[in-house]
C-alpha positions in Angstrom: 0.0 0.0 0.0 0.8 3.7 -0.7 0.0 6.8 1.0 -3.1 8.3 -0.4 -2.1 10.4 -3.2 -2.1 12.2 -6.9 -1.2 9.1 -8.8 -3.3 9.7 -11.8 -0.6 9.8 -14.3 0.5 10.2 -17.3 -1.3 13.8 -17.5 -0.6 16.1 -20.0 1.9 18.5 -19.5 0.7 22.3 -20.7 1.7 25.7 -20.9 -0.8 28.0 -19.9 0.0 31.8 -20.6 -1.6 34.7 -19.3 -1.4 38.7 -19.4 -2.3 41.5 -16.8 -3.2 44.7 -18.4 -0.1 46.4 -18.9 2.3 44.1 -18.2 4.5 41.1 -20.0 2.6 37.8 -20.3 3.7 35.1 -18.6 3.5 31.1 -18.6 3.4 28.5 -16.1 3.6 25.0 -16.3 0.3 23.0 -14.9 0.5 19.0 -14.9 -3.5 19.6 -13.5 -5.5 20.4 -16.4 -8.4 18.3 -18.3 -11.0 18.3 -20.2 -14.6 19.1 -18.2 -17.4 19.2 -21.2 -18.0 19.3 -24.8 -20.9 21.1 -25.1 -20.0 24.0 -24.0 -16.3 23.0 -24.4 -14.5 23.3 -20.9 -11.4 22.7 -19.6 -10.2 23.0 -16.2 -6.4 23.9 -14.8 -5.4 23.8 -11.2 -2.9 26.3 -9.4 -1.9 26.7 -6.3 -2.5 30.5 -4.8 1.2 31.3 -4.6 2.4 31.2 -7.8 2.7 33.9 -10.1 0.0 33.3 -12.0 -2.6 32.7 -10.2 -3.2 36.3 -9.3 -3.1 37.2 -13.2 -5.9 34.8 -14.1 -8.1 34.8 -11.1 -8.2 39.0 -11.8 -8.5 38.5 -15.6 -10.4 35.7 -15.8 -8.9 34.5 -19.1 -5.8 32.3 -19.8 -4.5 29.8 -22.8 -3.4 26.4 -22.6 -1.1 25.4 -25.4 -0.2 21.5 -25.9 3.3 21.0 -25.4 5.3 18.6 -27.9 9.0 17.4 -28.4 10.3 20.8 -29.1 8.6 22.9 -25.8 9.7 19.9 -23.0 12.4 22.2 -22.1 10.4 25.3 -22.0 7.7 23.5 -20.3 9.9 22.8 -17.3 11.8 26.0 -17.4 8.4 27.6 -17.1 7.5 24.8 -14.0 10.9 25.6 -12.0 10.9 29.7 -12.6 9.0 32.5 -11.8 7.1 35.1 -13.8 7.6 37.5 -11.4 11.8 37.4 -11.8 12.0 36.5 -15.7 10.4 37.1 -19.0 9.3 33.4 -19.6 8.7 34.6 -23.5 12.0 36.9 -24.0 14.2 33.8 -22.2 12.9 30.8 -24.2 12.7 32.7 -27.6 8.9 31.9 -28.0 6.7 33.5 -30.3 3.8 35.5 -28.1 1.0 34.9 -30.8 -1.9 37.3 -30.6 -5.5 35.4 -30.5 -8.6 36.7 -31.2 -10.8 35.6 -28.3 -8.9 36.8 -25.4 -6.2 39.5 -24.1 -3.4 36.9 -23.1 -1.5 35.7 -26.3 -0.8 31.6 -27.1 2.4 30.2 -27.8 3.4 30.5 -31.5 5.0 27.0 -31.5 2.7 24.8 -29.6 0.6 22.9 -32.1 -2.8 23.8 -30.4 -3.4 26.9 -28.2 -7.1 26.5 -26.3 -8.7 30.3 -25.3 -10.5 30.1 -21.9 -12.1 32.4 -20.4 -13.0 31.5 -16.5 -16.4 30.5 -15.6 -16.0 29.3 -11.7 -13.3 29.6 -9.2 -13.5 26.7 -7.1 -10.9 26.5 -3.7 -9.6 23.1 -3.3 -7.0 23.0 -0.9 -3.3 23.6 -2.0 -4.4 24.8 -5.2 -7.8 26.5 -6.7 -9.2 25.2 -10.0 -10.0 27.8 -12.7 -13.3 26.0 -14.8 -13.0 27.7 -18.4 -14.9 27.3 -21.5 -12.9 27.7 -24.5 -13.7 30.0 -26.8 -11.9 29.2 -29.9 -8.4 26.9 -30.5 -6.0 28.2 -33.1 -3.7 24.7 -34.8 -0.3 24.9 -36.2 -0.9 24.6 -40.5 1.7 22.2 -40.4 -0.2 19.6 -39.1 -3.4 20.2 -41.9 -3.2 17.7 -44.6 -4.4 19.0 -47.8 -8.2 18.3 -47.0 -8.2 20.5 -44.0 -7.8 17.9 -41.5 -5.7 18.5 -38.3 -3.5 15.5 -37.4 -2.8 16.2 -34.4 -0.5 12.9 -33.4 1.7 13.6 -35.9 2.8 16.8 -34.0 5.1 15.2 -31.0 2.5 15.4 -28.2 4.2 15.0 -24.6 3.0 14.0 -21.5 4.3 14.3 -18.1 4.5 11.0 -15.5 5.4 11.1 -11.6 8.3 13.6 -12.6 9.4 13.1 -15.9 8.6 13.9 -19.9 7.5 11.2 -22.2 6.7 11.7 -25.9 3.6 9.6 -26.8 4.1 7.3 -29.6 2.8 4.2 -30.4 -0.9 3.9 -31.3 -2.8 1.0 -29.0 -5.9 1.1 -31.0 -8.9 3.8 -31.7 -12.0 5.0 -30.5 -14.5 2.2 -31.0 -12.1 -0.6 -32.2 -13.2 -3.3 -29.7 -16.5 -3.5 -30.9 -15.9 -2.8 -34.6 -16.8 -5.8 -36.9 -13.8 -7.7 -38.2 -12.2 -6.5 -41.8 -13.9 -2.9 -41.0 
């Protein structure tokens, strides 16, 4: 037996940036986000009080979560590990603040999905509070559209984070419905 814990894992590791009025965005790492509807799309992400962020989205009620893949692991934990309030997370990884046009705080130009939320409840959970969102709109990286329109989103290097570390997610198991799918279909 264990001690009673977190041990939900692998999660996926994001980046969720946020602005004040008047001041540099900012990014922080959350291993606590997930999915909460689909009609209204939701998401949820869970910070704890202290951190730098938290302030920034509880007062403007808006933040993005952008996927991480191969090529932001390192940002990712940079952004886990320091804080907003001593660096320019955007200057000091080179990433590309990208403008969106549903909300004030900007995505991150090279994460292949960047998910616009906009806070509907607050809830206080302990340690950390969760911030419920509905997303208002999700801008993809082109270069994962085939030539149909369709976003292939595996093909971009997703990663996800496990008791600590980075994995990159690779090998597909199966797909949605496959058990009960008639043979030769």
């Amino acid at each position: 037996m264990w001690k009673p814990g977190n041990m939900l894992y692998p999660v996926p590791a994001v980046m969720v940036s946020c602005k004040r009025p008047g001041e540099a965005p900012n990014i922080i790492t959350v291993a606590w986000a997930g999915t909460v509807c689909s009609d209204p799309p939701m998401v949820s992400v869970s910070v704890r009080k202290e951190r730098y962020s938290y302030d920034i989205i509880r007062e403007s009620g808006e933040f993005v979560v952008n996927l991480v893949n191969r090529g932001l692991v390192y940002g990712a934990d940079y952004c886990g590990v320091k804080s907003g309030r001593d660096v320019d997370k955007f200057k000091e990884l080179g990433l590309t603040a990208l403008p969106l046009p549903h909300v004030k705080a900007p995505g991150i130009g090279e994460s292949p999905v960047c998910l616009e939320c906009k806070v509907t409840r607050q809830i206080p959970l302990g340690t950390h509070d969760m911030f419920l969102a509905e997303v208002l709109g999700v801008s993809v990286d082109g270069q994962f559209l085939d030539k149909k329109g369709k976003f292939h989103l595996n093909r971009s290097g997703l990663a996800a984070y496990s008791h600590g570390e980075y994995f990159a997610l690779g090998e597909k198991l199966g797909s949605f419905g496959y058990s009960v799918r008639r043979k030769g279909k």
